[in-house]
C-alpha positions in Angstrom: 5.7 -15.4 -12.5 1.8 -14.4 -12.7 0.2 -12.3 -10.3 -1.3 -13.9 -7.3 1.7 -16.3 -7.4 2.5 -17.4 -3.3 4.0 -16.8 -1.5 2.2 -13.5 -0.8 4.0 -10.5 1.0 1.1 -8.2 3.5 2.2 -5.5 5.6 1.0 -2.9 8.3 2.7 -0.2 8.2 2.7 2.7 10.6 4.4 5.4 11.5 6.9 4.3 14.0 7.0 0.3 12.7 6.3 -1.4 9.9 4.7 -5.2 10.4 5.6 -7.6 7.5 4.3 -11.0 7.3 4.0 -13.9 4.2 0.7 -15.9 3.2 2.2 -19.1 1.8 -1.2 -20.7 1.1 -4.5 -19.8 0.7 -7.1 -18.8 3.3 -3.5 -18.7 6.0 -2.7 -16.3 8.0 0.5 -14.7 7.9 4.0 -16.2 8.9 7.2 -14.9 9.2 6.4 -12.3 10.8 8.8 -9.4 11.5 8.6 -6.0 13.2 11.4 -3.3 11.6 11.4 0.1 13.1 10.6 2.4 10.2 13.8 4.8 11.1 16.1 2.6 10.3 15.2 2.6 6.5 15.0 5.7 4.8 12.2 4.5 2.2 9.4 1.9 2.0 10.8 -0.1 -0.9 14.2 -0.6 1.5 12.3 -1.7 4.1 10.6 -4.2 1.8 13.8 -5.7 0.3 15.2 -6.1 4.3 12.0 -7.9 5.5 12.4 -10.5 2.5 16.2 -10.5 2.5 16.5 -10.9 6.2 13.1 -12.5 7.3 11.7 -14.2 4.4 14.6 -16.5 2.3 14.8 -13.9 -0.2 11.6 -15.5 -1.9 10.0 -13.2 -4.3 6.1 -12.3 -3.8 3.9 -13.0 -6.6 1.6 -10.5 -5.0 1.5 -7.9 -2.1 -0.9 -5.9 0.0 0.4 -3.1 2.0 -1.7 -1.3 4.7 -0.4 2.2 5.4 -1.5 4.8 8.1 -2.3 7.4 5.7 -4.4 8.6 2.7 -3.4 6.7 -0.5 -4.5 7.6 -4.0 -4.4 4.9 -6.8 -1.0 3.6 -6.1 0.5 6.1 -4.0 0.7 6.5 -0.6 2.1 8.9 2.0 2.4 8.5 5.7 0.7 10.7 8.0 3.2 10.3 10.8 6.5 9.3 8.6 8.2 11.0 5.8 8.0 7.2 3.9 5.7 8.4 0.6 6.2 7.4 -3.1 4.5 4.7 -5.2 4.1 0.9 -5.0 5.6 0.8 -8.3 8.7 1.2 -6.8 8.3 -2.6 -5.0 9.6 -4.9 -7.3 6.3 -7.3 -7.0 3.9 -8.2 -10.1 0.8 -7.1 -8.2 0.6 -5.3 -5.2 -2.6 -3.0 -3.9 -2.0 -0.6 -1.6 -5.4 0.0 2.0 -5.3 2.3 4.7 -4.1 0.7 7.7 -7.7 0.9 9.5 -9.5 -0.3 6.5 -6.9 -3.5 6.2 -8.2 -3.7 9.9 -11.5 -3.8 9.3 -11.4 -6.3 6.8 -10.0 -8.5 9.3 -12.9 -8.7 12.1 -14.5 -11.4 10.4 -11.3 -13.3 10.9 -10.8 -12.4 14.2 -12.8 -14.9 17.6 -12.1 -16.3 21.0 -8.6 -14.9 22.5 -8.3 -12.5 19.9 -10.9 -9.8 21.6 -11.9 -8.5 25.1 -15.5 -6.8 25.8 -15.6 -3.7 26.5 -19.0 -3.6 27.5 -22.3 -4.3 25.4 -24.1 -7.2 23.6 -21.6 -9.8 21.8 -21.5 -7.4 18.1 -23.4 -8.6 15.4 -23.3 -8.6 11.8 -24.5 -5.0 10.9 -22.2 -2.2 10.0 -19.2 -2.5 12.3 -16.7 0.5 13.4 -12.9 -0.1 13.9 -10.6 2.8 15.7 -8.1 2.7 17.8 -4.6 4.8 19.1 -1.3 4.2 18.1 1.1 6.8 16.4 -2.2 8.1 15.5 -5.5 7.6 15.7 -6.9 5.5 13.1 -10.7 4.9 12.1 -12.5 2.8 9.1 -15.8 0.8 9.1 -16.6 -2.5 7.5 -20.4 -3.0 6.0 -22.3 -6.4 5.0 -22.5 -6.4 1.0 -24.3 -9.4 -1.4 -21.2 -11.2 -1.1 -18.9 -10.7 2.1 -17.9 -7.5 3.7 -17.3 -3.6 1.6 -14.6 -2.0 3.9 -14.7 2.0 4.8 -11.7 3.9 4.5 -11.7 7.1 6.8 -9.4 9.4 8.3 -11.7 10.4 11.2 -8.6 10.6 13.8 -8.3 14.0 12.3 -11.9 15.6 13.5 -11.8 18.2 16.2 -11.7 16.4 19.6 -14.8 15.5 21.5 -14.7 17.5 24.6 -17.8 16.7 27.2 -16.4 18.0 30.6 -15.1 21.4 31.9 -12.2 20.0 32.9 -11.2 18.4 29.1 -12.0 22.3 27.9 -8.9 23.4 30.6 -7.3 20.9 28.5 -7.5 21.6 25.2 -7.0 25.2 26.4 -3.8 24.3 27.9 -3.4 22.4 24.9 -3.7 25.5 22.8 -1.7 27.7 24.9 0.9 25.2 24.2 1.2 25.9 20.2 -1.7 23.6 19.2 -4.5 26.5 17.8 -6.8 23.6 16.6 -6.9 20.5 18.8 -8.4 17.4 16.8 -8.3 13.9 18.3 -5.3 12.4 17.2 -3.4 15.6 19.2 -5.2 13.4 22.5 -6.3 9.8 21.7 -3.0 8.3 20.3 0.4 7.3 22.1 2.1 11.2 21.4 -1.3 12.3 23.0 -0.9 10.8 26.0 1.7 12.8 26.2 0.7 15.9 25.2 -2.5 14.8 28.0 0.2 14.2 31.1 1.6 18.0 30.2 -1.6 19.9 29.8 -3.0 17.8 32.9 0.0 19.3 34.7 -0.4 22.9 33.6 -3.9 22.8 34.9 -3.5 21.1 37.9 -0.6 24.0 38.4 2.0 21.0 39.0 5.2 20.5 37.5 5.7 16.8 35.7 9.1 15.4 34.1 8.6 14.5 30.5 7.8 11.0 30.3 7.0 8.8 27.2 3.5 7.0 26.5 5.2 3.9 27.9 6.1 5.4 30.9 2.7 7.1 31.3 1.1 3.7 31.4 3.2 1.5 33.6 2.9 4.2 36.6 -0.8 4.3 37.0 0.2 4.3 40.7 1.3 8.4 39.9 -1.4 9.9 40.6 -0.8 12.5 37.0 -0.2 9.4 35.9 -3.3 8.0 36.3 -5.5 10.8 35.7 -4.1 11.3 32.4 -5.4 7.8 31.4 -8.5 8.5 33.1 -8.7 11.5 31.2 -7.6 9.4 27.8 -10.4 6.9 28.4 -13.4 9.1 28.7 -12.5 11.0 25.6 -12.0 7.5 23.6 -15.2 6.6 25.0 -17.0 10.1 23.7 -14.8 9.7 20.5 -16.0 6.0 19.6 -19.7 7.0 20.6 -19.2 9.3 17.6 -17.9 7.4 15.1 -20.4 4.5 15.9 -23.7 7.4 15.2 -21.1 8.4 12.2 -21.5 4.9 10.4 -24.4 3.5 12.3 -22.1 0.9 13.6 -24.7 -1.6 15.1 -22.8 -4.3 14.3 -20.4 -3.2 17.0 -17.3 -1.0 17.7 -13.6 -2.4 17.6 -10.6 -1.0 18.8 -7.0 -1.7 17.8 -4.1 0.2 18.1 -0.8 -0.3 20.1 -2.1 1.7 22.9 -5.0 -0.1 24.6 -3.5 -3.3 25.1 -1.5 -2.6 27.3 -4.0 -1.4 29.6 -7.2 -3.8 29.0 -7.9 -3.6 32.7 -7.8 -0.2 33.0 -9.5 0.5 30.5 -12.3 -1.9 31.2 -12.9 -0.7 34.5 -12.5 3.2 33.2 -15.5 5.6 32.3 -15.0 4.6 28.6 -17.9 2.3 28.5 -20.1 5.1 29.9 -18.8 7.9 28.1 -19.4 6.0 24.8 -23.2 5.4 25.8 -23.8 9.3 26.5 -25.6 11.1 24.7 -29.0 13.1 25.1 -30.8 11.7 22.2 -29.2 8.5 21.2 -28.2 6.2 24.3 -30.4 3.6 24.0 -29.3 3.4 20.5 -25.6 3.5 21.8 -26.1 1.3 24.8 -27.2 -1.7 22.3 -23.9 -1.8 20.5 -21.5 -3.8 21.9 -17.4 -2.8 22.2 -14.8 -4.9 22.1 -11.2 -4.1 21.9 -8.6 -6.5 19.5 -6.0 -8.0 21.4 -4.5 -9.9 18.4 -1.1 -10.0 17.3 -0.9 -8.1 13.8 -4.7 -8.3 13.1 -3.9 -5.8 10.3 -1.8 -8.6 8.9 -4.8 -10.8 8.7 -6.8 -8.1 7.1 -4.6 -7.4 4.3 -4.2 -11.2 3.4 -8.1 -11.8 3.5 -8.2 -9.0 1.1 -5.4 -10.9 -1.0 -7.8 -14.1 -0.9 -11.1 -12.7 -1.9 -9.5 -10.9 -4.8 -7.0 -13.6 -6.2 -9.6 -15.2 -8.0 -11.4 -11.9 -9.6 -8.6 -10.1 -10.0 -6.2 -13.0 -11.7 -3.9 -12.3 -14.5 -3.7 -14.9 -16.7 
């Protein structure tokens, strides 16, 4: 079997699930599509061999792209929030190449139209630099910019910067945040599903209240709590702060994405939230901010579609004959 063989194996894979799909012809996205919660399999390569033993007919890949939520160099990887690290020479696969998660995601925004966003206030983006972030396990961030031919994706790990803070009240936070056993707060600790949590506790500390311990899930369906909802609130604004930053970062005028497990979930709320004009405040560059539009992906598996574009706009450079 040659590289670039199909089928084609592409997955997403984060640090609480790993997303696995199969590209059976060119220019398609991804079928057979199956979820398995990373802590059922002790390595990457196991989950591998259970999504094409289980989900797939046992067909062999003739090539793979992986997306992981971490830094990779050359052919290794490690997961930020997963022990899951080695090499994808372990994957019994002729080719595979390995992106982080958000830059498999931001190779996808040309592919994604229609149904597959919601505004988020702004002008419709256009085809300038464009941003991708968004909250899930972690925070993720990556950038996508025109080049002579298609799109030159931006690997980052921007989650990891200290968090934006703009209010006195998200300084009590972070305070509370600290006094908690987190000396440097960066914006992953906040804007991400554990943060949420972390938020619901330090809101309660400052607001001198006592909370039970409730999961990001539960956070969100009981926006009719009133801790409940001001952590979201809270979570919002700070997104909003943390995406105007990123879009000055990369000059993002061809608009800001976000993805993640988080936000869609809540699209209302978050539409109707200070996010839009948190992410337009700032004391030199507003106008600048307030022309770039922001749209969140409400796709299934976008980063799926990412990593099988960047399958088909390499299969014919990178062929092995």
């Amino acid at each position: 079997m040659s590289a670039f063989d199909l089928p084609w194996l592409v997955a997403d894979i984060g640090g609480t699930n790993a997303r696995f799909g199969l590209v059976t012809s060119l220019g398609a996205r991804p079928s057979n599509v199956a979820v398995l919660a990373g802590a059922d399999y002790a390595t990457l390569p196991e989950a591998v061999a259970a999504y094409l033993a289980e989900h797939a007919g046992g067909v062999r890949p003739g090539a793979a792209c992986l997306a992981v939520a971490g830094p990779i160099d050359g052919d290794c990887y490690r997961l930020t929030n997963s022990t899951w690290a080695g090499s994808v020479r372990d994957l019994d696969v002729p080719y595979v190449r390995l992106l982080n998660d958000f830059e498999a995601l931001a190779v996808s925004l040309p592919h994604l139209e229609g149904d597959d966003l919601v505004s988020l206030g702004g002008p419709e983006p256009g085809h300038g630099v464009k941003a991708v972030l968004g909250p899930g396990t972690g925070l993720g961030v990556g950038g996508l910019a025109p080049a002579e031919q298609g799109w030159t994706p931006i690997p980052g790990e921007g989650g990891h910067v200290t968090v934006p803070i703009v209010e006195p009240r998200e300084l009590e936070i972070v305070q509370a945040l600290q006094s908690q056993g987190l000396p440097h707060v960066v914006a992953e600790h906040v804007l991400s599903g554990p943060g949420l949590v972390r938020l619901h506790r330090a809101l309660a500390q400052v607001n001198g209240v006592s909370a039970p311990e409730l999961t990001a899930s539960d956070i969100v369906a009981r926006l009719d709590d009133s801790l409940c909802a001001e952590t979201v609130e809270v979570f919002c604004g700070m997104l909003g702060s943390f995406a105007g930053n990123v879009a000055l970062t990369l000059g993002a005028r061809g608009g800001v994405y976000l993805g993640g497990g988080v936000l869609p979930r809540i699209v209302e709320r978050v539409r109707t939230s200070g996010f839009r004009s948190r992410f337009a405040t700032n004391p030199d560059m507003a106008d600048y901010l307030a022309a770039i539009g922001t749209v969140l992906i409400v796709a299934p598996q976008p980063a799926l579609t990412g990593a099988a574009a960047w399958l088909s706009q390499r299969a014919s450079s990178e062929l092995v004959s």
